[in-house]
N, CA, C and O atoms as a CHARMM CRD file, in Angstrom:
* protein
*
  288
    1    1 UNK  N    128.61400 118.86500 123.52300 PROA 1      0.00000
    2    1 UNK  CA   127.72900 118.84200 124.66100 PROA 1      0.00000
    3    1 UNK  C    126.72500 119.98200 124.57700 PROA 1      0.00000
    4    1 UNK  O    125.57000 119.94800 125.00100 PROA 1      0.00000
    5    2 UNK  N    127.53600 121.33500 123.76700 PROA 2      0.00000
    6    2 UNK  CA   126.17200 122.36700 124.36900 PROA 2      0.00000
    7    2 UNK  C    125.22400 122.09900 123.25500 PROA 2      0.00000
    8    2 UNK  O    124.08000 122.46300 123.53000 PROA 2      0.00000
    9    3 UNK  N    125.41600 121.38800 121.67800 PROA 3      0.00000
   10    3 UNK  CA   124.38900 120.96500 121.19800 PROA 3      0.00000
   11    3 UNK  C    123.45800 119.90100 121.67700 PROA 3      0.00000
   12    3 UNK  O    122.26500 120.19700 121.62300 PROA 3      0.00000
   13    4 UNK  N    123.68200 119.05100 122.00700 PROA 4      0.00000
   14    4 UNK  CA   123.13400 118.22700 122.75400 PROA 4      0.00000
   15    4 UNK  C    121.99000 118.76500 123.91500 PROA 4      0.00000
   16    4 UNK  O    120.77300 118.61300 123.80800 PROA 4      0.00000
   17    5 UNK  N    122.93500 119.65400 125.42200 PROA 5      0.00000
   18    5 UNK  CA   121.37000 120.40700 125.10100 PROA 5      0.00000
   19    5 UNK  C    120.88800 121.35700 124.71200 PROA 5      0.00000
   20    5 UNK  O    119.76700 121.65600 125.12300 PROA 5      0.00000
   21    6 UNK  N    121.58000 122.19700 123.75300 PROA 6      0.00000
   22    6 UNK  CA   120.34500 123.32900 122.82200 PROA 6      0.00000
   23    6 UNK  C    119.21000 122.25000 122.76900 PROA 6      0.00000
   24    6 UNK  O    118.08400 122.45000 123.22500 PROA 6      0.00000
   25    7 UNK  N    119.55700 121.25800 122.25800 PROA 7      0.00000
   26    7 UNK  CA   118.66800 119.56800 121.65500 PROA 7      0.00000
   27    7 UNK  C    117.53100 119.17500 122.56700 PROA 7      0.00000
   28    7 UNK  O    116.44400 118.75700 122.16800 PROA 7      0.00000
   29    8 UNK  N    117.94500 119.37900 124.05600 PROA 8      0.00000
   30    8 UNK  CA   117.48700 118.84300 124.69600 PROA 8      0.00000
   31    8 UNK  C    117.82200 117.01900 125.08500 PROA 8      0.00000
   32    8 UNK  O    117.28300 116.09200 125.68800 PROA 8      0.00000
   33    9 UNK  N    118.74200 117.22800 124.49100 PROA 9      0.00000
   34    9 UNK  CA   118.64800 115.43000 124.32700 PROA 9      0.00000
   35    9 UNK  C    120.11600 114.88900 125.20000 PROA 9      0.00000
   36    9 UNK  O    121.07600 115.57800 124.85400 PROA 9      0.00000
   37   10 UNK  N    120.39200 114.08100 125.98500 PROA 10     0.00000
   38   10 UNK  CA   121.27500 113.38100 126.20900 PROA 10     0.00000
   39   10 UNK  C    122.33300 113.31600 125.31600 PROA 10     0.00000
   40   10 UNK  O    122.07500 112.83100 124.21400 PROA 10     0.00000
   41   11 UNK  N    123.97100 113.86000 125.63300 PROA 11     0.00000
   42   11 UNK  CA   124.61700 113.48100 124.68700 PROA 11     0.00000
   43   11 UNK  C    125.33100 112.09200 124.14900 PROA 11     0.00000
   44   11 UNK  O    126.16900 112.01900 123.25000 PROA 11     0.00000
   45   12 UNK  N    124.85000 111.14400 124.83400 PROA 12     0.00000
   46   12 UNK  CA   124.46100 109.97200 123.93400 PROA 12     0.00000
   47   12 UNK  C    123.68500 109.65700 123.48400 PROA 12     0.00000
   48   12 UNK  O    123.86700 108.65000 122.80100 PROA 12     0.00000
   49   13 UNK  N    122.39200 110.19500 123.50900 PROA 13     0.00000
   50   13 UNK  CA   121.02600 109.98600 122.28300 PROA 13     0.00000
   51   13 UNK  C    121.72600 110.84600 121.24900 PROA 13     0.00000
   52   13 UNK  O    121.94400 110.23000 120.20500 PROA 13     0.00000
   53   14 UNK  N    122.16700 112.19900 121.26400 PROA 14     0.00000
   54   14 UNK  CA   122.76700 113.39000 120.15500 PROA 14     0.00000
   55   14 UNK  C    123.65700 112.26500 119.23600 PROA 14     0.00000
   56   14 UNK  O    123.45900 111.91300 118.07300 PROA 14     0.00000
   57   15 UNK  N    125.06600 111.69000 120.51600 PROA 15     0.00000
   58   15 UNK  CA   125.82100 110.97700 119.22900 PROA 15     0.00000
   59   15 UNK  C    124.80800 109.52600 118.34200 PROA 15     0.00000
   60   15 UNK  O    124.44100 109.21500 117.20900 PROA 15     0.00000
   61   16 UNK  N    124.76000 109.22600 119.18400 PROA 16     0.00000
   62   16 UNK  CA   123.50700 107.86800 118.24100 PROA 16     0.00000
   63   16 UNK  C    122.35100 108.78300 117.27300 PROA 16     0.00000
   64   16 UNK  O    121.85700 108.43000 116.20200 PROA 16     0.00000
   65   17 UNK  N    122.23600 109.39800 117.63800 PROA 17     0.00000
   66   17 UNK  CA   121.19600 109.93600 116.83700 PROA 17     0.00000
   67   17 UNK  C    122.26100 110.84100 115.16900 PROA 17     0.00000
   68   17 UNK  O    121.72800 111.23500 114.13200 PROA 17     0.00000
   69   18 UNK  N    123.65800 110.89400 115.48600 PROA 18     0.00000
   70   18 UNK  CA   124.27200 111.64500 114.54500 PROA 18     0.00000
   71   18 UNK  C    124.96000 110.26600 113.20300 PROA 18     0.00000
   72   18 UNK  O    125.00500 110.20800 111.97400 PROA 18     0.00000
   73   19 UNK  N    125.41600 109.28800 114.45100 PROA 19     0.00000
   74   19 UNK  CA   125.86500 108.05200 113.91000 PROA 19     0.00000
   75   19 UNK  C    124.65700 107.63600 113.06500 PROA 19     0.00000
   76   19 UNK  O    124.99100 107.67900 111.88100 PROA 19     0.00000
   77   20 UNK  N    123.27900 107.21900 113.22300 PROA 20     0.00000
   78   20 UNK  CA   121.96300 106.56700 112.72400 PROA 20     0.00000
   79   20 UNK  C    122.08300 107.71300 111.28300 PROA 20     0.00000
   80   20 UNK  O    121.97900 107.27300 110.13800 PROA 20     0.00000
   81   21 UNK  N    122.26500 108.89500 111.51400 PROA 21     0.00000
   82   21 UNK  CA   122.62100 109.68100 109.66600 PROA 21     0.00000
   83   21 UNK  C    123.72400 109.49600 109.18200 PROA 21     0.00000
   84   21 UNK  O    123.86800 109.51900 107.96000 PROA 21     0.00000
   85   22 UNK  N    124.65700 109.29200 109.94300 PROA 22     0.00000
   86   22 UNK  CA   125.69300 108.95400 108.84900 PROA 22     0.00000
   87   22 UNK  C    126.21200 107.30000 108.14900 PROA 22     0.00000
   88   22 UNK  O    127.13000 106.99700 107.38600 PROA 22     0.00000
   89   23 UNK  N    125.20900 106.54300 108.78600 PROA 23     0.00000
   90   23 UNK  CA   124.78300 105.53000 108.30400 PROA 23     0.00000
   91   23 UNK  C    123.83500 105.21800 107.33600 PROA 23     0.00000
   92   23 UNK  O    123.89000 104.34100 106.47400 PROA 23     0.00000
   93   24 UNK  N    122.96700 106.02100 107.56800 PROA 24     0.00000
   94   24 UNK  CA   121.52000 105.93300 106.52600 PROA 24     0.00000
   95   24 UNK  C    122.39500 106.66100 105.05200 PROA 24     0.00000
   96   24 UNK  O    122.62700 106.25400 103.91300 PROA 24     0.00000
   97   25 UNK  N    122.65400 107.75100 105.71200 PROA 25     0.00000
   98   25 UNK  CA   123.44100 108.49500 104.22500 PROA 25     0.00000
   99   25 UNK  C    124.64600 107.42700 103.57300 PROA 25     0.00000
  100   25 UNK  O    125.00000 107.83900 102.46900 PROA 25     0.00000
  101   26 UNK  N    125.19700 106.44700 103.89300 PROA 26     0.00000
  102   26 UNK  CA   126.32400 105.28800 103.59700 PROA 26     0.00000
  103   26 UNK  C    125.67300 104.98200 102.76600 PROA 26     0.00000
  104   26 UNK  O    125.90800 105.14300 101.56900 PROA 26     0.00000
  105   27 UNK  N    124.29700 104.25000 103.47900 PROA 27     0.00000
  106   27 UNK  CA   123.47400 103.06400 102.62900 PROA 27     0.00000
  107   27 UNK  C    122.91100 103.77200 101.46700 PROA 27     0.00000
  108   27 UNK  O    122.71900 103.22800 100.37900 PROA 27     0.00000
  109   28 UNK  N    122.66900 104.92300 101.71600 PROA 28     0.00000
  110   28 UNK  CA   122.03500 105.63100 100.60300 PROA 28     0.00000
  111   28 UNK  C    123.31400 105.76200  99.47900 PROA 28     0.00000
  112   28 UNK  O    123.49200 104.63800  99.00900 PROA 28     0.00000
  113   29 UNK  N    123.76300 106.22700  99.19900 PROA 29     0.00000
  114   29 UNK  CA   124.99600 106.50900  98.58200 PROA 29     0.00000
  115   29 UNK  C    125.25900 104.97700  97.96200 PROA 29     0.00000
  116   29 UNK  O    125.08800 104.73500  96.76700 PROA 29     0.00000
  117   30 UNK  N    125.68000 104.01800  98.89100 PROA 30     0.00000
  118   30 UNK  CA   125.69500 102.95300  98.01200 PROA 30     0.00000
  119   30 UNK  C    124.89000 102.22100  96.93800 PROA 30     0.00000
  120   30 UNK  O    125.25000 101.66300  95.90200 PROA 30     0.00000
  121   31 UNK  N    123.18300 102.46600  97.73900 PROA 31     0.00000
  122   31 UNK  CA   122.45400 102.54800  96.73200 PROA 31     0.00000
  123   31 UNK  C    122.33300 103.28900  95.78500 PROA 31     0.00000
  124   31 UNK  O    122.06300 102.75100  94.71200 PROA 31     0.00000
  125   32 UNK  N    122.44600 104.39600  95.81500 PROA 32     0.00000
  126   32 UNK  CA   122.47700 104.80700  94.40400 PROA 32     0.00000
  127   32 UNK  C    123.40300 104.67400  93.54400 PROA 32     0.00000
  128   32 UNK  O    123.25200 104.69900  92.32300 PROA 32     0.00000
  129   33 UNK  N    124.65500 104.49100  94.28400 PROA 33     0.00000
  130   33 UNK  CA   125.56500 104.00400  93.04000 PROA 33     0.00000
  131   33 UNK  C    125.42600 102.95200  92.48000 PROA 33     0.00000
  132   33 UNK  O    125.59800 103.00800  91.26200 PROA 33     0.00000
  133   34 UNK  N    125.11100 101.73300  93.00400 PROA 34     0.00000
  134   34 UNK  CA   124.35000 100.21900  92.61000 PROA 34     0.00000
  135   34 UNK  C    123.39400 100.80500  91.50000 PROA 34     0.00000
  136   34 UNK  O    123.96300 100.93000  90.41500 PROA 34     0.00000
  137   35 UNK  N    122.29900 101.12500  91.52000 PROA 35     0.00000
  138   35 UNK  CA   121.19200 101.55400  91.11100 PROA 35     0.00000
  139   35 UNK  C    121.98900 102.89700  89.80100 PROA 35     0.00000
  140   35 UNK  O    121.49200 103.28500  88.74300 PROA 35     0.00000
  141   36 UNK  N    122.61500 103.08400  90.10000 PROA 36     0.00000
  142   36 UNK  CA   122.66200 104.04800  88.78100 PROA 36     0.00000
  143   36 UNK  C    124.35200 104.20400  88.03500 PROA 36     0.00000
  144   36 UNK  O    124.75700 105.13600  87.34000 PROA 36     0.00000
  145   37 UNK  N    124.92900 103.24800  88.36200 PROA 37     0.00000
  146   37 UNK  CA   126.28200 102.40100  87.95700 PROA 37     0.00000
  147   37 UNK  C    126.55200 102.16700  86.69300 PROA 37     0.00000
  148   37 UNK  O    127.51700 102.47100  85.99000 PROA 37     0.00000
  149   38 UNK  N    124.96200 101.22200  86.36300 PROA 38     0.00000
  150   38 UNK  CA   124.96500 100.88700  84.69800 PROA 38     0.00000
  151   38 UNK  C    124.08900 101.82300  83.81300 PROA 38     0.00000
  152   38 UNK  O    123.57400 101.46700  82.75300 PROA 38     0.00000
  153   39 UNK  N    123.96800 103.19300  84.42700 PROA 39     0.00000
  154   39 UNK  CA   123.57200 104.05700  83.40900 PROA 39     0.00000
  155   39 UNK  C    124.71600 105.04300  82.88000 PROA 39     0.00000
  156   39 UNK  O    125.84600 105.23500  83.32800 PROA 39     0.00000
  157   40 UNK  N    123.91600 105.72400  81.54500 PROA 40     0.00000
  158   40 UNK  CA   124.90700 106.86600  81.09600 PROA 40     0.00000
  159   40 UNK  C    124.92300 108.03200  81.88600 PROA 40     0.00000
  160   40 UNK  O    124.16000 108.93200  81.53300 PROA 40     0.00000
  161   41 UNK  N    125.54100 108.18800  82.75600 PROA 41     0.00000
  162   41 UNK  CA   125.69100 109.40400  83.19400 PROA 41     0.00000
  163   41 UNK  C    124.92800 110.59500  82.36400 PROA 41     0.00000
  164   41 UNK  O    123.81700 111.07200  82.59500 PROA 41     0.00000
  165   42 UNK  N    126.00900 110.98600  81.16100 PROA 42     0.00000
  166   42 UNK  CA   125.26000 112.20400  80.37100 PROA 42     0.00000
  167   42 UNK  C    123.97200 111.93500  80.23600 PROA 42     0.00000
  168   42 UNK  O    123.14200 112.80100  80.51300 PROA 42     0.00000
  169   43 UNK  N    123.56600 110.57400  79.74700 PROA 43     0.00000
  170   43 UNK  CA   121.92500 111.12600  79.45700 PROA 43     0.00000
  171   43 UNK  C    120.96000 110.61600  80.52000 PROA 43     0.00000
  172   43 UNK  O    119.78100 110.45100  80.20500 PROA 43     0.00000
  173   44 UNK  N    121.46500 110.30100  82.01700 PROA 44     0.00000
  174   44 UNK  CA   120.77800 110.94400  82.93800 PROA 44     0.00000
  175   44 UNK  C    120.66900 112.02800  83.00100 PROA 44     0.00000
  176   44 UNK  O    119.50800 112.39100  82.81600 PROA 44     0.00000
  177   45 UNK  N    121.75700 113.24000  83.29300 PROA 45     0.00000
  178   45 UNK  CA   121.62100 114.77800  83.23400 PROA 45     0.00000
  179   45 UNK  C    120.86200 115.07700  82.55900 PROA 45     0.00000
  180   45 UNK  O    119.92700 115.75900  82.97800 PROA 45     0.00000
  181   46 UNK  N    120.94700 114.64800  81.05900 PROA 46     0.00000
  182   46 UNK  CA   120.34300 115.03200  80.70400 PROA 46     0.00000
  183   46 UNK  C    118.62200 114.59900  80.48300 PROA 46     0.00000
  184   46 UNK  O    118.03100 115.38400  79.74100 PROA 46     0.00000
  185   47 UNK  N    118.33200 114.20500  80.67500 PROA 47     0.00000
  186   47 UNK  CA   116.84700 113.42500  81.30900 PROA 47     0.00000
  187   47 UNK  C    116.56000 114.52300  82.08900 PROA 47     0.00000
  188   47 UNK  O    115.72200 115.31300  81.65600 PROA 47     0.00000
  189   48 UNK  N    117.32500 114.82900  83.63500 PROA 48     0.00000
  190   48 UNK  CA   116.56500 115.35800  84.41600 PROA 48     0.00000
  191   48 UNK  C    116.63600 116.74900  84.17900 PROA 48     0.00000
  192   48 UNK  O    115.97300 117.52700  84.86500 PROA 48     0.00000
  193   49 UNK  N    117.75200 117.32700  82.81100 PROA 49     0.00000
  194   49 UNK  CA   117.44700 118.51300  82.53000 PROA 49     0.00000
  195   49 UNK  C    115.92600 118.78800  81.33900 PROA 49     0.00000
  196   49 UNK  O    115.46800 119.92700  81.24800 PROA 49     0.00000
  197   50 UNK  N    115.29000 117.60600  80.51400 PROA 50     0.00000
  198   50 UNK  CA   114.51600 117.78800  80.26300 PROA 50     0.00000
  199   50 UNK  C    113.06700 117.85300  81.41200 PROA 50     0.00000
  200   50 UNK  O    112.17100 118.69000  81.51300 PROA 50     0.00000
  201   51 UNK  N    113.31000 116.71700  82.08000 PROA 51     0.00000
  202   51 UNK  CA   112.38800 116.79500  83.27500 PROA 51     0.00000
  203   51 UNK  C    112.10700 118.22900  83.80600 PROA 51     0.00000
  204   51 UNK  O    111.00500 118.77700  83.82600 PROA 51     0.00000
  205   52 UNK  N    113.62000 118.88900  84.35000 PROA 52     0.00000
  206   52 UNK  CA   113.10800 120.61500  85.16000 PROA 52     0.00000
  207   52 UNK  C    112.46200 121.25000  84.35100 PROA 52     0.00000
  208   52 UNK  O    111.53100 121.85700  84.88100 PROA 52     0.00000
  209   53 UNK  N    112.63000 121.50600  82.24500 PROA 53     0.00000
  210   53 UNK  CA   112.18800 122.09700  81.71700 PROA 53     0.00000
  211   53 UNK  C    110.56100 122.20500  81.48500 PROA 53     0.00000
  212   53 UNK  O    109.76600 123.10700  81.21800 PROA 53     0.00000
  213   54 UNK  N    110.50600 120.79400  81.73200 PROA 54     0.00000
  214   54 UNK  CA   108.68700 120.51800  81.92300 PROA 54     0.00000
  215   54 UNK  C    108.16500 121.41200  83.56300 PROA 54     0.00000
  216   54 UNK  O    106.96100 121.53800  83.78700 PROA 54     0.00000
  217   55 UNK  N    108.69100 121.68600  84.07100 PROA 55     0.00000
  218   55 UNK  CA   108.46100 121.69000  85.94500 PROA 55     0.00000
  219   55 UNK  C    107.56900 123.26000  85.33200 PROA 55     0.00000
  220   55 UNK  O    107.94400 124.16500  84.58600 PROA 55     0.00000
  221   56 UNK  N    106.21100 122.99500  86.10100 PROA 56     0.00000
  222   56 UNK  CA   105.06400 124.12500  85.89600 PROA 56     0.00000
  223   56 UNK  C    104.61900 124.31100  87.34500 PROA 56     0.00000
  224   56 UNK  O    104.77300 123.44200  88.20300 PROA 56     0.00000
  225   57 UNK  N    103.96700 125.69600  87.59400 PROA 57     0.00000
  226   57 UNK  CA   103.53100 125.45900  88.70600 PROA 57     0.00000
  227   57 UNK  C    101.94400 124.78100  89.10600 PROA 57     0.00000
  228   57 UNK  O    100.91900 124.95200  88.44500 PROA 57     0.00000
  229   58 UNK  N    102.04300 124.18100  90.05200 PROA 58     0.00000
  230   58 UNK  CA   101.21300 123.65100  90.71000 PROA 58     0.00000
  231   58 UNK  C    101.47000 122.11500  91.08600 PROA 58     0.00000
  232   58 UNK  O    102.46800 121.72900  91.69400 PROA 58     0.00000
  233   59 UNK  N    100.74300 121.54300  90.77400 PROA 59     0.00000
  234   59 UNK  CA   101.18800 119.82800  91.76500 PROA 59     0.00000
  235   59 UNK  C    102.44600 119.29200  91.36800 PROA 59     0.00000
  236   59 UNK  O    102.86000 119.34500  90.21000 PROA 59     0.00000
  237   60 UNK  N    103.03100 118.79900  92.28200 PROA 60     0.00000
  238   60 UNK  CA   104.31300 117.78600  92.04500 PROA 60     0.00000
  239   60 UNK  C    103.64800 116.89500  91.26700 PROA 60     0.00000
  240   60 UNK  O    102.44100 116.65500  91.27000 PROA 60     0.00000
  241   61 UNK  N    104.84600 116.23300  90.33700 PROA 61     0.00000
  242   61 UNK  CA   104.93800 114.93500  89.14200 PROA 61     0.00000
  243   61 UNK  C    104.14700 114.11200  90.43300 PROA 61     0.00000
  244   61 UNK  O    103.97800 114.49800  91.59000 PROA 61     0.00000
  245   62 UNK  N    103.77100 112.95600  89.84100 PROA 62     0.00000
  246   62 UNK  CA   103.65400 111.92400  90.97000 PROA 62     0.00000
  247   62 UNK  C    104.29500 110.67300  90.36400 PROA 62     0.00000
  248   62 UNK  O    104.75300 110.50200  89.23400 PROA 62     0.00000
  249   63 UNK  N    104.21600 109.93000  91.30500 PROA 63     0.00000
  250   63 UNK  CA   104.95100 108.80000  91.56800 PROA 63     0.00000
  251   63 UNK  C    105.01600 107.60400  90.04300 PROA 63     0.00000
  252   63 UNK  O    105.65600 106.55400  89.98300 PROA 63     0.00000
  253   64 UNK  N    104.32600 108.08100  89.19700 PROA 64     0.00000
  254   64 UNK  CA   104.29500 107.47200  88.28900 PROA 64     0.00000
  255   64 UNK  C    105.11700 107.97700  87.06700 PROA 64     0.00000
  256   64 UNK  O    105.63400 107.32400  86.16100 PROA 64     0.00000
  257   65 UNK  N    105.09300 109.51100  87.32300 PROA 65     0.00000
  258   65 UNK  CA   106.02900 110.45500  86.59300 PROA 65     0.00000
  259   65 UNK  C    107.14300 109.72800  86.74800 PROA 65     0.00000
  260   65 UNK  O    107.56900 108.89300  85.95000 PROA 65     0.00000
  261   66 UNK  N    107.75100 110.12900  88.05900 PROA 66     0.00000
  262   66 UNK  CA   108.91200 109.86300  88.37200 PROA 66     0.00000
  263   66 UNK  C    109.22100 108.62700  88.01800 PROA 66     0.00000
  264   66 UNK  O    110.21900 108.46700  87.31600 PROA 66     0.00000
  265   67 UNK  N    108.40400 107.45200  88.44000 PROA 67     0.00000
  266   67 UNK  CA   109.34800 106.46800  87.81400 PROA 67     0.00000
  267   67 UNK  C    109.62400 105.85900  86.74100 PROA 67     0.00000
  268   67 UNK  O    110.31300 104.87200  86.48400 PROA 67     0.00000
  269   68 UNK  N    108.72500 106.88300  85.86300 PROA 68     0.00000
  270   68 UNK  CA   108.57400 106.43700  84.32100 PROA 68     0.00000
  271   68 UNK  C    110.09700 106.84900  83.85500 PROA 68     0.00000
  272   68 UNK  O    110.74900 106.20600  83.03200 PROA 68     0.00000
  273   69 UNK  N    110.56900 108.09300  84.56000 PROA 69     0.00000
  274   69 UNK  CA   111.40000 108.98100  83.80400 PROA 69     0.00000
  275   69 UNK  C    112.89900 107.90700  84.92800 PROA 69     0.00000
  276   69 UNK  O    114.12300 107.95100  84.80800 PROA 69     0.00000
  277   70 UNK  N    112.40500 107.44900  85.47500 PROA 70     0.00000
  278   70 UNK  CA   113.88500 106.56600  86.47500 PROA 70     0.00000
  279   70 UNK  C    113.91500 105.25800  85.42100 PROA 70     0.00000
  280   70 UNK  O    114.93700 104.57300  85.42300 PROA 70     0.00000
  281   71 UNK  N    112.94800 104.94500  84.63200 PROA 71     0.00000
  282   71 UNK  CA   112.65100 103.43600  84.13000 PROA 71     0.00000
  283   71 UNK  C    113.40100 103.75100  82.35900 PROA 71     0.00000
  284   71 UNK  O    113.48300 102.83800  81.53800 PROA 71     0.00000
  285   72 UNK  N    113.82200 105.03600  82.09700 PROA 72     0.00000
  286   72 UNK  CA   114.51400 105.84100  80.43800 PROA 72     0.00000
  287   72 UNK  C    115.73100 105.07400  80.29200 PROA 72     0.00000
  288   72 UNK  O    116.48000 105.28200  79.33800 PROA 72     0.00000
């Protein structure tokens, strides 16, 4: 309750609003295990340990980066 209102929020908006993440995080989780099930583990790691070694500063990869290196 006293989070709810630190929150400001009704503590039934707080619990619905806690339930709606621990749902999204389910679906997520399942998706990625679907989605990354039939890969090699090791040479994902290792993928995204070549990936950090490239990481320079200034702009994020973009969206084409990334899914080139999700598509290995």
């Amino acid at each position: 309750m006293q989070l709810a209102r630190k929150n400001e929020m009704s503590f039934n908006a707080y619990i619905n609003h806690w339930l709606q993440i621990a749902v999204t995080r389910e679906e997520t989780l399942e998706w990625m295990e679907k989605r990354l099930s039939t890969k090699n583990s090791e040479e994902r790691i290792r993928q995204f340990g070549l990936f950090l070694d490239e990481t320079q500063t200034g702009r994020e990869p973009g969206i084409k980066k990334i899914r080139q290196l999700l598509e290995k």
